[in-house]
Every structure is written in structure tokens, then in C-alpha cells.
N, C-alpha and C positions, 0 to 999 in steps of 0.2 A: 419484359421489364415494364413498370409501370411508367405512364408520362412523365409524373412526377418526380421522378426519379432520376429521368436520363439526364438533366443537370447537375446532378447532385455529384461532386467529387472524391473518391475513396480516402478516409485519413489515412496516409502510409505512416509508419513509424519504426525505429528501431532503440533497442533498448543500449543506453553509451552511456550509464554509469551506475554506479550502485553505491548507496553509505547508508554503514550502520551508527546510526543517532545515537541510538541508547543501549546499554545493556546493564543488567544490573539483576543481583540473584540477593536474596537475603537469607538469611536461617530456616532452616526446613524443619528441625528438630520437632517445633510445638505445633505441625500443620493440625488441623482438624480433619479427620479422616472421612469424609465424603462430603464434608463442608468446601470444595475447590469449588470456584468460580471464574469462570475466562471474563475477561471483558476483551472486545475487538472492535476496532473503528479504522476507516482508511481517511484520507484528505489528500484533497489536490490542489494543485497549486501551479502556476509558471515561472520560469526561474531562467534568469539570466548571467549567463557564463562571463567571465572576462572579455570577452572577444565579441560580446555583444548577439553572441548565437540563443536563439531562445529551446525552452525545452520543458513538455510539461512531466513534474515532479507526482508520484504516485507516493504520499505514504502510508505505510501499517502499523499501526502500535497495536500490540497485543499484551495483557497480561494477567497472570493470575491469582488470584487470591486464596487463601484461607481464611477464613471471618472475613475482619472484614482489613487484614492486611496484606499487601502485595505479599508474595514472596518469588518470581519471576517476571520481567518486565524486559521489552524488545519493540523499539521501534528501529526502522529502515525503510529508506526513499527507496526508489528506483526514479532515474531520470531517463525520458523518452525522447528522440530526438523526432520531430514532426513535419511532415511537407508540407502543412497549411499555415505556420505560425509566423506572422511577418507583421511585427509592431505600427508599422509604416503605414499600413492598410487599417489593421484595427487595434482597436484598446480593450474587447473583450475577447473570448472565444466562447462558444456552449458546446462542451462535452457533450454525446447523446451516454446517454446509462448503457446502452451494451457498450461502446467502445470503453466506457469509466469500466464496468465490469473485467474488461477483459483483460487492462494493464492491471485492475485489481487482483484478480488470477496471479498475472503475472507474479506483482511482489508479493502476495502471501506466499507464494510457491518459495520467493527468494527465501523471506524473511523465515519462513519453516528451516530453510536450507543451512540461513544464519542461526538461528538458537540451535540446531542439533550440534553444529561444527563447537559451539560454547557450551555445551552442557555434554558432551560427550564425556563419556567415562566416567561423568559424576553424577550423583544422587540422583542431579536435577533432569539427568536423559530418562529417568522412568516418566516425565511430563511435559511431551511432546505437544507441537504447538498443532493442533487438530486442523481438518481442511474445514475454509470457511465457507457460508455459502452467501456467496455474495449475491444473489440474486435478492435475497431477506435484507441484504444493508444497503445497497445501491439501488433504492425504487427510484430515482429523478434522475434529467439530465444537471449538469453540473455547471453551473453559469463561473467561470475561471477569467477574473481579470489583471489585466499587465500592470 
């Protein structure tokens, strides 16, 4: 292990909530037939419970277009509960981009999980929500303040 290193302490975390934000489908009828476009972006955030327990918030909105109008839309957080996060001590945290990547994973994984479970049986499950690659949308660490 490197010097620099041996001080440095592992973020533990586990995932203690899930909400779906958004959802929303509109008319498929008039789609443009190879005219679809995803758009996909995540964002973080910290987030404070009732209880005064902190918790950093993962979200994904993803959505699709024909021209240039939506016609499937999904955002969802995922809330991570963390060993480092203690308001008391500090007022920011810096995400490093693989740990942001990897809760990324995470709720794209959900949020796929959520649009199949809503578009099931209907029109809208022939357009799955594709795996992203997060490595192309998360190049920085993530400076996240209280």
C-alpha cells in the first residue's frame, strides 16, 4: 500500500432509501421512427432526515425523446447512509468520481429497475432504459455541501 494512503479512511456505506421523483409517459402514437434520443444526467446532493441523520442522495433522471419532445421521463434518488458524514466536523464533503461512479451504478441499476416495473405490459416496455456508462458522465470528484 502506498504511504499516502495508509491514512486515508474507506467511505463505508449502505443504501436506506429509495424515491421515485418523477414519472411520466406521454403519447407514443406520432414517435419518429429512429429520431429517439435519451438524455441522462445524475446529481448529488446531502440530505437531512428528521432525526438529524445525514445521508448522501444519488440522483438519475433519464429521458427520452422523439424530435424534439419527451415522450418517457424518470427521475429517482437513491439515499446512502455514510460513515464519514458528521455536520459537526464539516460543512463540505468531496465525493472522489469512483465512489460518485459507483452509487451512480447503483441508482441507474434502481432506476432501470423502476421504469421496467411502469412500463411493463405497455407499449412503453419495448424502450428500456439502456445501461449507462458512467465513466463518460462522471470525469470529476464532486465537491457536495451541507
Amino acid at each position: 500500500m502506498p504511504k499516502e494512503q495508509k491514512n486515508q479512511k474507506a467511505l463505508g456505506f449502505r443504501l436506506i432509501n429509495i424515491e421515485e421523483r418523477q414519472f411520466s409517459k406521454f403519447p407514443i402514437e406520432h414517435l419518429e421512427k429512429g429520431s429517439i434520443k435519451e438524455k441522462a444526467g445524475f446529481n448529488f446532493g446531502i440530505y437531512e432526515n428528521e432525526s438529524g441523520e445525514l445521508a448522501i442522495g444519488c440522483g438519475c433522471l433519464y429521458t427520452l425523446e422523439s424530435g424534439d419532445k419527451p415522450f418517457l421521463n424518470i427521475e429517482a434518488i437513491c439515499f446512502f447512509e455514510c460513515n464519514d458524514l458528521d455536520k459537526s466536523v464539516k460543512t463540505s464533503y468531496l465525493l472522489k468520481k469512483e465512489t460518485a461512479r459507483h452509487l451512480a451504478v447503483i441508482t441507474s441499476g434502481t432506476t432501470r429497475g423502476i421504469l421496467f416495473a411502469n412500463t411493463k405490459n405497455t407499449p412503453y416496455a419495448a424502450y428500456p432504459m439502456r445501461l449507462l456508462n458512467v465513466q463518460d458522465i462522471l470525469q470529476e470528484d464532486i465537491e457536495l455541501e451541507l
